[in-house]
C-alpha positions as CSV (number, residue, x, y, z in Angstrom):
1,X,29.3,6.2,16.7
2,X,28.3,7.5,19.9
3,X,29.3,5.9,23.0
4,X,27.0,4.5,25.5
5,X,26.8,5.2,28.9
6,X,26.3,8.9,27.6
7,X,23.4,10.6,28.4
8,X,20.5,12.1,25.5
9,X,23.3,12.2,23.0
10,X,24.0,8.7,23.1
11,X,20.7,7.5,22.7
12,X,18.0,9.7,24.2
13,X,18.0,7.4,27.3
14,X,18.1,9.0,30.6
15,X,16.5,12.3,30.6
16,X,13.4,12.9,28.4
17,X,12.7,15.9,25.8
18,X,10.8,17.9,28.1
19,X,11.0,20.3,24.9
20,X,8.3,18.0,23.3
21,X,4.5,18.9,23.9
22,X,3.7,15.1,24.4
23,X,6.1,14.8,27.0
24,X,4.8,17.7,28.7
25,X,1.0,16.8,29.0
26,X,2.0,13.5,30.2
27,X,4.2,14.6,33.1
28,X,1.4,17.1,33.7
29,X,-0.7,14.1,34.5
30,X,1.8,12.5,36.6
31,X,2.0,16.3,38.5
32,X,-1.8,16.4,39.0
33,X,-1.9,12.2,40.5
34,X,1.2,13.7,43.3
35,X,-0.7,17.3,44.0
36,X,-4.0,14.7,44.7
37,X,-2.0,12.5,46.9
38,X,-0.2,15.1,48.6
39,X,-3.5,17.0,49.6
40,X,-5.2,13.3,50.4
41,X,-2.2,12.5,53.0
42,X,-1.4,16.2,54.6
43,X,-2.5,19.6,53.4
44,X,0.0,22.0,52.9
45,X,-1.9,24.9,52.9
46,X,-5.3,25.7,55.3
47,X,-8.3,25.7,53.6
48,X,-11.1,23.5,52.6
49,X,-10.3,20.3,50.5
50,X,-11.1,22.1,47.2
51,X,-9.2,24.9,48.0
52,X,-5.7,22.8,49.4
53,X,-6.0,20.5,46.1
54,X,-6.3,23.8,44.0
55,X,-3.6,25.6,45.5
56,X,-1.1,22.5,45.6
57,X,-2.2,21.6,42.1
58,X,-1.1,25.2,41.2
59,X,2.1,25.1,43.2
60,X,2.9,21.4,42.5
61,X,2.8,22.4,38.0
62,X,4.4,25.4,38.5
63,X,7.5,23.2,40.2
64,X,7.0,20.7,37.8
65,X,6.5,23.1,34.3
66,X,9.3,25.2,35.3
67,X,11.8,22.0,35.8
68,X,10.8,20.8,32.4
69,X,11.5,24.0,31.1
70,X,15.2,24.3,32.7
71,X,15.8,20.5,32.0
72,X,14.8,21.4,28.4
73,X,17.2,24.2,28.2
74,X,19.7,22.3,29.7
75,X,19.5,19.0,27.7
76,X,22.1,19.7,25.3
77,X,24.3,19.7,28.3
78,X,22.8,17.2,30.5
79,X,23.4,14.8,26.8
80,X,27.6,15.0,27.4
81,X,27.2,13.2,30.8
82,X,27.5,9.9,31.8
83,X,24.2,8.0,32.5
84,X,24.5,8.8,36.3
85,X,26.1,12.3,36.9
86,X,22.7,13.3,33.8
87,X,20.3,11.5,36.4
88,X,22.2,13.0,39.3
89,X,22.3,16.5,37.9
90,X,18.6,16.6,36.6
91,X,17.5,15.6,40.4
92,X,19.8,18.2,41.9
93,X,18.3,21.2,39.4
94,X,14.2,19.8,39.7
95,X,15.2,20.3,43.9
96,X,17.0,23.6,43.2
97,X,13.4,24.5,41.5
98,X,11.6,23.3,43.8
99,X,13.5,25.4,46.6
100,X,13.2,28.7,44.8
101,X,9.3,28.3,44.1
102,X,8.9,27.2,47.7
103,X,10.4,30.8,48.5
104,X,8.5,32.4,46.2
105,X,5.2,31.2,48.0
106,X,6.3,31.7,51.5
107,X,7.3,35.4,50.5
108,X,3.7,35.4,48.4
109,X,1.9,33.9,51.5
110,X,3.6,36.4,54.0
111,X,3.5,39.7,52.2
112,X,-0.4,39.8,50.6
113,X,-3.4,39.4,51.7
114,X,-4.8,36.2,49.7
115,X,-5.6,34.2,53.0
116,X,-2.9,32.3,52.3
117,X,-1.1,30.4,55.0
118,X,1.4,27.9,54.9
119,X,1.6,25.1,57.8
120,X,5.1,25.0,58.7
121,X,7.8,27.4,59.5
122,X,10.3,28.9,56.6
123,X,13.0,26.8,56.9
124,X,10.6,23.7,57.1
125,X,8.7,24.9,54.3
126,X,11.6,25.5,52.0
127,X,13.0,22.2,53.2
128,X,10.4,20.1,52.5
129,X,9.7,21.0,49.2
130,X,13.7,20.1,48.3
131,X,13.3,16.9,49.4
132,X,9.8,16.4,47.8
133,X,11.0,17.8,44.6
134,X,14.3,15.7,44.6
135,X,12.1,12.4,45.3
136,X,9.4,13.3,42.7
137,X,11.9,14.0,40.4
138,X,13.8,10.6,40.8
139,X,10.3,9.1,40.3
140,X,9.1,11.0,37.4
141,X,12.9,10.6,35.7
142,X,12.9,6.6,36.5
143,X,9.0,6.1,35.1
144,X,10.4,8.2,31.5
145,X,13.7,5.9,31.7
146,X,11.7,3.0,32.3
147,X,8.8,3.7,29.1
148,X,11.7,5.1,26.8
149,X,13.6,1.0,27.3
150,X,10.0,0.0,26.7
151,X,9.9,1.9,23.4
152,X,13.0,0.6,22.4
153,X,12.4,-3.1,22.6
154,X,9.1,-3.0,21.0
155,X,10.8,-0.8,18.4
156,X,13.9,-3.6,17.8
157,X,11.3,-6.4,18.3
158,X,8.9,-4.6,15.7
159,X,11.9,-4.2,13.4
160,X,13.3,-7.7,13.7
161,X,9.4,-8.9,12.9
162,X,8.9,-6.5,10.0
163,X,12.2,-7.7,8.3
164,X,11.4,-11.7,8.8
165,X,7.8,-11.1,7.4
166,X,9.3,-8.9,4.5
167,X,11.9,-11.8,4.0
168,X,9.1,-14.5,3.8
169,X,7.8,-12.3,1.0
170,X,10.4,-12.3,-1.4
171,X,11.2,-15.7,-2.6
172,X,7.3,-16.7,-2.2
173,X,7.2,-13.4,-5.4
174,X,10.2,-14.4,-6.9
175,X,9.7,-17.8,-7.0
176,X,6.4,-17.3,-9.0
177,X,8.3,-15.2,-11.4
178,X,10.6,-17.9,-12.3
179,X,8.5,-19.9,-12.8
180,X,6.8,-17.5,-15.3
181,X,10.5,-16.4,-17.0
182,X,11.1,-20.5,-17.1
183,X,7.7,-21.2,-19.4
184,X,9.0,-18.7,-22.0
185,X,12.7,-19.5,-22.5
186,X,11.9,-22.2,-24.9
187,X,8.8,-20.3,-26.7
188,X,9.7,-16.9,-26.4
189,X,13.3,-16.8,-25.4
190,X,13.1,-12.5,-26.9
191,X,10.5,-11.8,-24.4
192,X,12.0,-14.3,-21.7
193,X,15.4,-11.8,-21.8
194,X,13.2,-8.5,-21.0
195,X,11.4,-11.1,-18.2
196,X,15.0,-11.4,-16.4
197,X,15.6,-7.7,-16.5
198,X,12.3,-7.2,-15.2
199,X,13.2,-9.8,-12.6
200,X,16.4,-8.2,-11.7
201,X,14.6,-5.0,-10.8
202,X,12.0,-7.0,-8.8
203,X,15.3,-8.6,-6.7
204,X,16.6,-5.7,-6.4
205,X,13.5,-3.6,-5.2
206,X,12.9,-6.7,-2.7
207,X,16.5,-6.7,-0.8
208,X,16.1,-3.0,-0.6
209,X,15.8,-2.8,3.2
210,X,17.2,0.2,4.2
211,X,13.8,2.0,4.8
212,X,10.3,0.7,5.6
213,X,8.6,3.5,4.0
214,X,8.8,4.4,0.2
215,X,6.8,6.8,-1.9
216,X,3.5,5.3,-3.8
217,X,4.7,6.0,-7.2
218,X,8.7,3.6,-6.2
219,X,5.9,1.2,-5.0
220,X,3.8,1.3,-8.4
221,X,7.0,1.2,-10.3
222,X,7.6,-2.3,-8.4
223,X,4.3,-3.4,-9.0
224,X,4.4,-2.5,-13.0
225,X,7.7,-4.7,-13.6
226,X,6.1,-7.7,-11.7
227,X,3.0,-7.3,-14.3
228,X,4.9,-7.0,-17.3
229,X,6.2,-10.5,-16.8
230,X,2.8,-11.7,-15.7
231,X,1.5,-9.9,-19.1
232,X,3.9,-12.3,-21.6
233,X,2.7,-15.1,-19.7
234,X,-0.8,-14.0,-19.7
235,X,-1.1,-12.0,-23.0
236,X,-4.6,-10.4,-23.4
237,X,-6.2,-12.3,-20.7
238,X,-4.5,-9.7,-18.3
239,X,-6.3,-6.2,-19.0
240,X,-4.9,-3.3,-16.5
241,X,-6.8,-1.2,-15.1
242,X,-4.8,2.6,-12.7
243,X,-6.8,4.8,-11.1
244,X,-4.1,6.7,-9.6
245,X,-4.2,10.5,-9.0
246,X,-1.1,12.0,-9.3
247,X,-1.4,14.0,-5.8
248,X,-1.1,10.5,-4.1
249,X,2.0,9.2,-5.6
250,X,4.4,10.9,-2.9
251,X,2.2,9.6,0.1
252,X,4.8,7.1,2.1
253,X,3.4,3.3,2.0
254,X,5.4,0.0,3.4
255,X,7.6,-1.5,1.2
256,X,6.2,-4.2,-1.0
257,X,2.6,-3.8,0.2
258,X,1.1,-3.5,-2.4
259,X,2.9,-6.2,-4.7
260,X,1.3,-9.2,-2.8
261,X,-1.9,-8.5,-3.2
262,X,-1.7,-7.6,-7.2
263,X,0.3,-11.3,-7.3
264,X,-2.9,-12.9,-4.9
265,X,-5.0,-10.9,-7.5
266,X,-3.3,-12.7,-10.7
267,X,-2.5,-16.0,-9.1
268,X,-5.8,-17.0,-7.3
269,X,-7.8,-14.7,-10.0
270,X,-6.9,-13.7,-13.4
271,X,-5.2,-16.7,-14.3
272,X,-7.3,-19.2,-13.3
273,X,-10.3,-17.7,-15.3
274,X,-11.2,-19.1,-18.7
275,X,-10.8,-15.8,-20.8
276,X,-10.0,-12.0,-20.5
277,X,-10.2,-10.4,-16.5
278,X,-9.5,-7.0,-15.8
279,X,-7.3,-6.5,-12.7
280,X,-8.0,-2.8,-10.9
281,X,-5.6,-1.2,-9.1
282,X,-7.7,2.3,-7.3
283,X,-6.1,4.8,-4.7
284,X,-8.0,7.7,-3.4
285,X,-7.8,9.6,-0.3
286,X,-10.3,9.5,2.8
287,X,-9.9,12.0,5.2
288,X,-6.7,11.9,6.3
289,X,-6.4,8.6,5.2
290,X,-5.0,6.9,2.0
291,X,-7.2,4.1,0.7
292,X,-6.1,1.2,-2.3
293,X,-8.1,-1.0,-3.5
294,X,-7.2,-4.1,-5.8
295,X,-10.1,-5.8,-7.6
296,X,-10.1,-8.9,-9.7
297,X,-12.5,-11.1,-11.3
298,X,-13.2,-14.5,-9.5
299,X,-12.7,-17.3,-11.1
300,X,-16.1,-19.9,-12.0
301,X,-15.9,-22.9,-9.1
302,X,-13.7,-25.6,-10.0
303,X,-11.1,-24.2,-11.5
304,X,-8.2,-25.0,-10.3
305,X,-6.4,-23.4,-7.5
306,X,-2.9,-22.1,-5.9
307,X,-1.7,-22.2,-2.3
308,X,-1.2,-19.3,-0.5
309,X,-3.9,-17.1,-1.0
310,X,-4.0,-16.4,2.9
311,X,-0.1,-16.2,3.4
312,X,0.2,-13.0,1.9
313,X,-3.2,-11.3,3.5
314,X,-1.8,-12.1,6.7
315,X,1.5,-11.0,6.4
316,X,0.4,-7.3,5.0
317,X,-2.0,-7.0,8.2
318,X,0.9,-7.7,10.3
319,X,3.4,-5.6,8.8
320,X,0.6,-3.1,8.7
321,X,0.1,-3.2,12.7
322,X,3.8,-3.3,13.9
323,X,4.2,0.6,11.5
324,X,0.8,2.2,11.9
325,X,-0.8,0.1,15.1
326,X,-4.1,0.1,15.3
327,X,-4.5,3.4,12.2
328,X,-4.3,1.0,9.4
329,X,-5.8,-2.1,7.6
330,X,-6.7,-4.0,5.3
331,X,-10.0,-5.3,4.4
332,X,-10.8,-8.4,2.1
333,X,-14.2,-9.3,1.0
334,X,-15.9,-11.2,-2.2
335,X,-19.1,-9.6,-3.9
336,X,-20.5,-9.4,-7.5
337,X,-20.9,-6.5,-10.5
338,X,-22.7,-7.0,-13.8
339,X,-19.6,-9.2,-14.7
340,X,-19.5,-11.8,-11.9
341,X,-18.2,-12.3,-8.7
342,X,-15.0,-9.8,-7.4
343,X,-12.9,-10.3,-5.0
344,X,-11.5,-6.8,-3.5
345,X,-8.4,-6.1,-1.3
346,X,-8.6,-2.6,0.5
347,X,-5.8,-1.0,2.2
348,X,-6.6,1.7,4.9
349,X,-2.9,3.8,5.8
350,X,-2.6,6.9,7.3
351,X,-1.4,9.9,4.8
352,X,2.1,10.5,5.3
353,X,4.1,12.5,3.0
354,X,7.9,12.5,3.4
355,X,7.6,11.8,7.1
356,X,5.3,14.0,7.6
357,X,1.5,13.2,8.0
358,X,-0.3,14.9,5.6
């Protein structure tokens, strides 16, 4: 395990991967807000307004792309020093940058005929832009430090969240299916031993917690031995219904997001109806987003109900918005067919496809 204290190696905290494209429009931004302050307090060059902002825009990316460029090719090193001496070391080569282009310019501003001046004399000139360099870069360095530590508690909070809601969810599923394996040992006690195996996959699937993401088909598979001991129990009330294409079965969805709703579906639905109900489960893909919907018959008013029914709506959403954020949802609304009244879970996730969005 890597020691910390270390620089990228030991945990990507001090420098940032200036080698990323994400990293490189955003310190472009924060180069743009210093050349517009830096023409707003003194202009470096002679000119209009326009024409100082567009030259020390110009000169102030070119210092800062060509840092991120050396800092990129130099992270690998920069990763087998300590915190300070990687902080230390990335200020001293953004200023040795910064010196070099500053030469460059005056030699550029002396030698052609651009109208081109610089206000200050070459030593100053060279000077100057060290120092400016070195402090940008200690500002720029600290606001990347500071965002990365954001990152990282919101990613340990999110985690710690994710596994108490995904905690809450496995004895509320497994409890049900005790209760289900418990009404057949004495009238069925055949069936009631494939129940337990059945169960034992379901516990098993459930304390599986070493990834969030698993592949639509592992999370079908989950799905199918929780409904085969909800089928003894139900027999032919219980009529299944997959619409699942076979191009969607290696998207990546949460784990155990789609079990709760297909137990809501035959708790609150299907087994509070008098006869036969027909539980759909439908995926198909929107754009570049994959969409699941569970349907299910309501039952007529007054039947008797279950507790719960919210508890599991509101823990998806939740798990939902601390993986995807604001790109996924999922929707829940009652209407009507020929048959009667439906009640209709939808799932909105973004296509992903071993990691990678699809």
């Amino acid at each position: 395990m890597a020691q910390q204290g270390k620089g990228f190696t030991a945990g990507f905290s001090v420098i940032p991967d200036f080698c990323r494209t994400a990293t490189l429009v955003r310190l472009a931004v924060i180069l743009e807000l210093v050349a517009l302050v830096l023409t707003l307090t003194e202009a470096m060059f002679t000119g209009s307004a326009a024409v100082r902002l567009l030259l020390v825009s110009l000169y102030v990316q070119w210092v800062g792309l060509l840092s991120a460029a050396v800092l990129c090719r130099s992270r690998r090193w920069l990763g087998l020093l300590r915190v300070r001496e990687a902080f230390f070391a990335s200020c001293v080569l953004v200023a040795v940058v910064a010196a070099l282009v500053s030469e460059l310019v005056w030699r550029l501003a002396e030698h052609l005929a651009t109208g081109l001046a610089v206000q200050d004399s070459h030593f100053g000139f060279v000077a100057r832009s060290l120092l400016a360099g070195a402090v940008v870069a200690v500002l720029v360095l600290r606001y990347f430090w500071d965002r990365h530590q954001w990152q990282e508690y919101l990613r340990t909070e999110g985690e710690a969240r994710y596994l108490a809601l995904q905690a809450r969810i496995r004895p509320h599923f497994l409890f049900n299916a005790l209760n289900s394996v418990a009404a057949l040992v004495r009238t069925r006690p055949e069936k009631a031993e494939d129940m337990v195996l059945d169960l034992a996959d379901l516990f098993r699937a459930s304390l599986d917690s070493s990834t969030r993401l698993i592949s639509l088909r592992e999370e079908v598979e989950i799905v199918r031995g929780y409904l085969r001991i909800e089928e003894v129990r139900l027999g032919d009330r219980l009529t299944l219904n997959w619409d699942l294409p076979e191009d969607l079965m290696d998207v990546r969805v949460p784990r155990l997001i789609l079990q709760p709703l297909v137990e809501n579906a035959v708790l609150h639905g299907i087994s509070r109806l008098p006869g036969r109900g027909v539980l759909s489960v439908i995926a198909t893909r929107q754009g570049r987003f994959l969409v699941i919907d569970v349907e299910n018959p309501l039952p007529p008013k007054g039947a008797p109900e279950h507790n719960g029914a919210g508890m599991a709506t509101g823990n998806i959403q939740q798990r939902l918005q601390i993986i995807y954020g604001d790109r996924a949802h999922l929707y829940v609304r009652r209407g009507a067919d020929t048959f009667g009244a439906l009640y209709r879970a939808r799932l909105v996730m973004p296509m992903e496809v071993a990691g990678v969005p699809a």
